[in-house]
N, C-alpha and C positions, 0 to 999 in steps of 0.2 A: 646501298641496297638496291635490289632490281625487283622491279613488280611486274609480274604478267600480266598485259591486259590483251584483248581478245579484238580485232578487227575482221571485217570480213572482204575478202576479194575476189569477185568472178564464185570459183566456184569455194575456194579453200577460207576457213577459218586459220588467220595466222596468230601467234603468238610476238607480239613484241615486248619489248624492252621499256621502260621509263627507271629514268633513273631516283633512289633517293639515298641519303646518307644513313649509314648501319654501320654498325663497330668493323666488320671484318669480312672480308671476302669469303670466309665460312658462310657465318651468319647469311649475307648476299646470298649463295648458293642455296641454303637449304629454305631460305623465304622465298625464290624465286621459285622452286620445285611446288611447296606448299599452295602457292599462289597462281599456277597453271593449272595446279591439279582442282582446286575449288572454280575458278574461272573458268572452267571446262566442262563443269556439271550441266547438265538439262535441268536444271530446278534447283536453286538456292536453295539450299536449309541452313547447313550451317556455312560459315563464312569467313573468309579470312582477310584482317587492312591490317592498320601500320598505327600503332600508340603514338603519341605525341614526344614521346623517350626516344623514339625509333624504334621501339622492339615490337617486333610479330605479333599481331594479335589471331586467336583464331574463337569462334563461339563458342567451339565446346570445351573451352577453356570453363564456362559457365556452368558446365552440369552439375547440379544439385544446388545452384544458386536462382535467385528470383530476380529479375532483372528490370532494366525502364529503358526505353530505347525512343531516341530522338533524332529528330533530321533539324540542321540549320547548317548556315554559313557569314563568315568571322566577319565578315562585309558587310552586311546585313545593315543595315542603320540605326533598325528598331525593334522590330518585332522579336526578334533570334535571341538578340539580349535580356529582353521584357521575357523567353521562352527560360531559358536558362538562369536568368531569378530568379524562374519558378521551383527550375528542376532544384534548385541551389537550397531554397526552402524544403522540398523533398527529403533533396537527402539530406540534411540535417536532422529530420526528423524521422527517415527511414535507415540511414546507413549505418546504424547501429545495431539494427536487428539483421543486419547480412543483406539487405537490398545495396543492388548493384544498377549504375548508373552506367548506359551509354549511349554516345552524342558522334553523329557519323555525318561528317559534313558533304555538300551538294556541290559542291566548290571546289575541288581537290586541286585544281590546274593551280590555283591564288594561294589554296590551305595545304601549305609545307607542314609538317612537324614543327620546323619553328614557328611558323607563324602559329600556329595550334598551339604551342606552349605560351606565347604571348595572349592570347586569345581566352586560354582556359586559364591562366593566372589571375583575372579577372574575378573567376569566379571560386575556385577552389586547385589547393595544393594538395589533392591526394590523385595520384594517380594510380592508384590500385582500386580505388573503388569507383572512381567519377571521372570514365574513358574519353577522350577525344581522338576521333579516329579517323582517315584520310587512307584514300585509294587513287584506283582508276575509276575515271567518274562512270562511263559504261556499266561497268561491274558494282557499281553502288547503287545504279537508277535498278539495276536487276536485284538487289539483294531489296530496295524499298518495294518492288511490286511484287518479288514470288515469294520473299518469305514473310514481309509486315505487312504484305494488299496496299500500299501507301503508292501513292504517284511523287514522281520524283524526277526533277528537271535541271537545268543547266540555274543554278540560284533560286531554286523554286521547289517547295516540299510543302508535303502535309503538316499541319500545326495539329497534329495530334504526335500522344505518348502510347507507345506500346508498350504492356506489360509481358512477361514473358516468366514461364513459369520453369524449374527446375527441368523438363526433358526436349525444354528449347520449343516448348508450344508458344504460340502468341494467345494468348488468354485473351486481352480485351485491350482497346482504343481507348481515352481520353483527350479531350482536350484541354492544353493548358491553361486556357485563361477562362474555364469556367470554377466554380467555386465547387460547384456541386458536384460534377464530375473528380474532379481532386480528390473528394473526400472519399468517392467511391473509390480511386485506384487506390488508396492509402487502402480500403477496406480489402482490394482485390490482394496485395500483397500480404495482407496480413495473414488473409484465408491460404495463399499460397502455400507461405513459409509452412506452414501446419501439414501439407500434403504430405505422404510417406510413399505411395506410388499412383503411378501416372494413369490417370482417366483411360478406361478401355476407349472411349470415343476419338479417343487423340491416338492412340496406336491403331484402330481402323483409321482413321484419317491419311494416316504416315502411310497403311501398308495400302491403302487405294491408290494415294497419288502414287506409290511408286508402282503400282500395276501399269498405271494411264501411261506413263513415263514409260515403262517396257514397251507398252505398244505403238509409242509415238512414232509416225512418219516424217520422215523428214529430207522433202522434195529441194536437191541447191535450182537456183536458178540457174537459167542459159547461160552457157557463155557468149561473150558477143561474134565469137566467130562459127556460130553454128547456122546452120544450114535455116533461111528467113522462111516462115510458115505461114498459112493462110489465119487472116485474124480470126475463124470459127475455131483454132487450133488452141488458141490462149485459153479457154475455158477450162480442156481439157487438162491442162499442164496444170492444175492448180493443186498447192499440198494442202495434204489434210494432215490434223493432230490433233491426239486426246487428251495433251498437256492441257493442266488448268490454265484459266485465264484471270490474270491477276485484276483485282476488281479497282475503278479507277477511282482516287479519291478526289473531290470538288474542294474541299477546304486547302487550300497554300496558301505558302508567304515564299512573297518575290522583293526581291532589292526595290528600295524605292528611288 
């Protein structure tokens, strides 16, 4: 399989290649297309990696489901594992009622598919409800900050759970290793499942960002062979945009 990931040079955004294994140069083609075309957005919403099966994931595969979304990586020592005990207790007790489990690792370069399959065998053999899922890591630190507000680094994420609700809103944060919070996201899902249509507040939400997003500017920088300007000149050159700004989170866990 081929993945798009997004690099920047001088002035051009190029598309490269990484490779990963997929049943068929079909398959290849039409994940590679899917996967340009999501990596190519101004703004995350929904999102497209790679199951641990090998096969295509994309989010709105989710719609009309309630979901729990998680950052770690298979390295990890302590924390990620101690994270995914938890989730593991979750869905045990949620994934009966249609709660859906996904775990999108920070690591991608080390986290293969197989390794992801040795990694998630750990914890659970359903791969249709409890995801483990691997990209280009670029395009993963963008999916934790523009569509979950989560920070997200080279082995390093927020130890909070996002809930997500059937039209792919993120409904609310907890974190795993409080008790009390736990209880609330079990509460938050439950209230979900019951929704029948989506909060007018969350379709203003969608139709503003995507106003800001129409109007975004978006200045490349110089190239280096352009003509040297006086430094009161730099100010001038500076871009502006009315893209949101993804809010930073202080809580991670990093490899120890």
């Amino acid at each position: 399989m081929y993945m798009a990931t997004r690099s920047t040079t001088g002035d051009d955004i190029q598309l490269n290649k990484v490779s990963y294994n997929l049943a068929s140069d079909e398959d290849a083609a039409d994940a590679l297309k899917e996967m340009e075309t999501a990596q190519d957005t101004k703004w995350v919403e929904d999102f497209s990696l790679v199951r641990r099966t090998n096969d295509g994931f994309d989010s709105s595969e989710l719609r009309g489901k309630v979901w729990v979304t998680s950052f770690f990586f298979a390295s990890c020592p302590s924390s990620c594992r101690q994270q995914n005990q938890t989730i593991g207790t979750l869905y045990r007790s949620l994934a009966k009622d249609g709660i859906q489990f996904v775990c999108i690792t920070v690591d991608p370069e080390n986290d293969t598919t197989e390794r992801l399959r040795e990694y998630a065998d750990n914890f659970t053999s359903d791969v249709k409800n409890w995801m483990f899922l691997t990209g280009e890591y670029e395009y993963i630190r963008r999916i934790g900050s523009e569509k979950f507000q989560m920070a997200v680094g080279p082995q390093t994420h927020s130890s909070k759970l996002a809930v997500v609700d059937k039209w792919g809103n993120v409904r609310g944060q907890f974190s795993w290793d409080d008790d009390s919070e736990l209880i609330a996201l079990k509460e938050l899902t439950s209230e979900l499942s019951s929704e029948t249509e989506e909060l007018q507040e969350y379709i203003d939400k969608r139709e503003q960002l995507h106003e800001n997003l129409e109007n975004t500017i978006i200045v490349a920088p110089e190239s280096d062979d352009s003509p040297d300007e006086s430094s009161g000149a730099d100010s001038d050159a500076a871009a502006t945009s009315d893209t949101p700004e993804a809010s930073e989170e202080t809580e991670s866990d990093t490899a120890e």
